[in-house]
C-alpha positions as CSV (number, residue, x, y, z in Angstrom):
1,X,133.5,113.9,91.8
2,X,133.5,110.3,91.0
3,X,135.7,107.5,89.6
4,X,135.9,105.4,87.4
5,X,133.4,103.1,88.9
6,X,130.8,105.8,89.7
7,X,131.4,106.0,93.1
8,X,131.8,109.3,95.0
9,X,135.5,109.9,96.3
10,X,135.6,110.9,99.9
11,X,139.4,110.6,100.5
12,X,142.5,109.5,98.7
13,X,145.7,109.2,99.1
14,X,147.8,112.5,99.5
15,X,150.9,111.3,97.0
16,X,148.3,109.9,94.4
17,X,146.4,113.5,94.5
18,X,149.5,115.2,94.2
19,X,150.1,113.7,91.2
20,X,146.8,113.9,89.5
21,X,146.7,117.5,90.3
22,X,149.9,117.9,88.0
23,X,151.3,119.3,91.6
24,X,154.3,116.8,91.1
25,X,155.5,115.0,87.8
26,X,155.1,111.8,89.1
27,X,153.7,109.9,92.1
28,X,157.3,108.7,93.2
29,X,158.3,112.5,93.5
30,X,155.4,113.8,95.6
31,X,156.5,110.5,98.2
32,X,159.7,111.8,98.2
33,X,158.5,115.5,98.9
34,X,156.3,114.1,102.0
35,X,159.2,111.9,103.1
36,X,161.3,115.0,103.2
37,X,159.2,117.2,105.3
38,X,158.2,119.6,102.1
39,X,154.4,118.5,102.6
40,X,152.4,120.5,104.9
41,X,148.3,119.3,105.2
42,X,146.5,121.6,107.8
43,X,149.6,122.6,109.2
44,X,150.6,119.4,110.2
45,X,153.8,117.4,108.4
46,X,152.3,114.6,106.1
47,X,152.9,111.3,104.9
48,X,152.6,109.9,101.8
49,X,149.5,107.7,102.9
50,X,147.8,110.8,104.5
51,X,144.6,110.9,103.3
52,X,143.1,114.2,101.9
53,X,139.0,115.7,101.8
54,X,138.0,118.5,100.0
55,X,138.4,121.4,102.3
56,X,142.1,120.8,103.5
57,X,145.0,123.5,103.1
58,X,148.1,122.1,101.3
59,X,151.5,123.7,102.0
60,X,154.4,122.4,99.4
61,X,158.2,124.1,100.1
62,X,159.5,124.5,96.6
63,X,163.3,125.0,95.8
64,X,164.6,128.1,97.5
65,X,162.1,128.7,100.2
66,X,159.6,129.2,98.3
67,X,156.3,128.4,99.4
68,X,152.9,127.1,97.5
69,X,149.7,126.8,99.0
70,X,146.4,125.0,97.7
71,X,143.2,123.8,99.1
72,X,142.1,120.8,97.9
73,X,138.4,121.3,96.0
74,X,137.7,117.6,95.0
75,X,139.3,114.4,94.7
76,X,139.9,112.0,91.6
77,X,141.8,108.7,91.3
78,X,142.7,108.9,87.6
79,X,144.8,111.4,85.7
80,X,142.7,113.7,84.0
81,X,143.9,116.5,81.5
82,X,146.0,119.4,82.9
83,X,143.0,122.1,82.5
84,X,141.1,119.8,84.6
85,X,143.8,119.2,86.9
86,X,144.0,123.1,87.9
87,X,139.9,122.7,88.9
88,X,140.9,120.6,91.6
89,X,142.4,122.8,93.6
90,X,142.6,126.5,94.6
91,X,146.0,128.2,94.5
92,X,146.0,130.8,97.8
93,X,149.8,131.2,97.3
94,X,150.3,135.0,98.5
95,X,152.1,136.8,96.0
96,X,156.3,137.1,96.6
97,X,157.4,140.3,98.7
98,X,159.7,142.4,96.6
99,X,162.9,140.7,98.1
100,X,162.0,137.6,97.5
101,X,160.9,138.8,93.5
102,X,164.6,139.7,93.4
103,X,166.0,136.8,94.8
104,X,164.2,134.7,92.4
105,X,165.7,137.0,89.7
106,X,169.3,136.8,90.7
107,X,168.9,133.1,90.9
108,X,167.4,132.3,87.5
109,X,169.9,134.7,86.3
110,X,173.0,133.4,87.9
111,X,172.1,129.7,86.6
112,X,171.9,130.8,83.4
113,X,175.5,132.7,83.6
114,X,177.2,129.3,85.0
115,X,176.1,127.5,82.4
116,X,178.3,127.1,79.3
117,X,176.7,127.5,75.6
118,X,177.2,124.3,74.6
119,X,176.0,122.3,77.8
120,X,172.4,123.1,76.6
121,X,172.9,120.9,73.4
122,X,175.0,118.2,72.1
123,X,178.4,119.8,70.4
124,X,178.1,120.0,66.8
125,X,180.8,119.0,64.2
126,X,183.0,121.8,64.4
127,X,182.5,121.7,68.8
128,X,183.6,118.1,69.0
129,X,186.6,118.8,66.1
130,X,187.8,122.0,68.8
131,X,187.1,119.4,71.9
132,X,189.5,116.5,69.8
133,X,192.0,119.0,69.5
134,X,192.3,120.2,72.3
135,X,192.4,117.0,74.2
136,X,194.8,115.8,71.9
137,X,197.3,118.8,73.2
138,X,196.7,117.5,76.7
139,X,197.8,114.1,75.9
């Protein structure tokens, strides 16, 4: 593919393509994921400043254990819509064993459970009147 200025991308920087493949929110969170270890490129622990071809095999550790793996199928500088994005890579992620399906479940299900009702949203009228109240008791 080629940037802005026409000219045909052989490598670029691991954090920026990261990014641009909407891998990572932003290019300061995929630094920190290489600076912690979560960044595998070939099998081999990467940097931020690694650079990346077309061809290589991108392993990211996500939060518990999980594990995504891409292979990087072309390289651009800029950020380019999300449909575009998925075109740069191939996802070879194996599908989760069974145990780790139901780990996943009981996690997403015990975060939700912890979570009070009214820590999603801000407390409406009658919430804050009842939270008054009862901090006026404790007082």
């Amino acid at each position: 593919m080629t940037d802005a200025a026409g000219s045909t991308l052989e490598r670029l920087r691991l954090d920026v393509w990261l990014d641009v493949a909407c891998l990572f929110k932003t290019r300061s969170e995929s630094q920190k994921a290489c600076k912690g270890g979560k960044i595998d490129v070939n099998g081999q622990r990467a940097k931020p400043h690694r650079e990346v071809t077309p061809g290589d095999r991108i392993s990211i550790t996500r939060s518990f254990g999980g594990r995504q793996v891409v292979v990087v199928k072309d390289l651009v500088e800029q950020h380019v819509p999300k449909a575009v994005a998925k075109a740069l890579y191939e996802d070879v992620t194996p599908p989760p064993s069974q145990a780790e399906a139901e780990l996943r479940e009981l996690v997403r299900l015990a975060s939700r459970a912890h979570r009070p009702g009214w820590a999603t949203t801000a407390p409406g009228k009658r919430e804050r009147r009842a939270l008054r109240r009862l901090k006026e008791r404790d007082s």
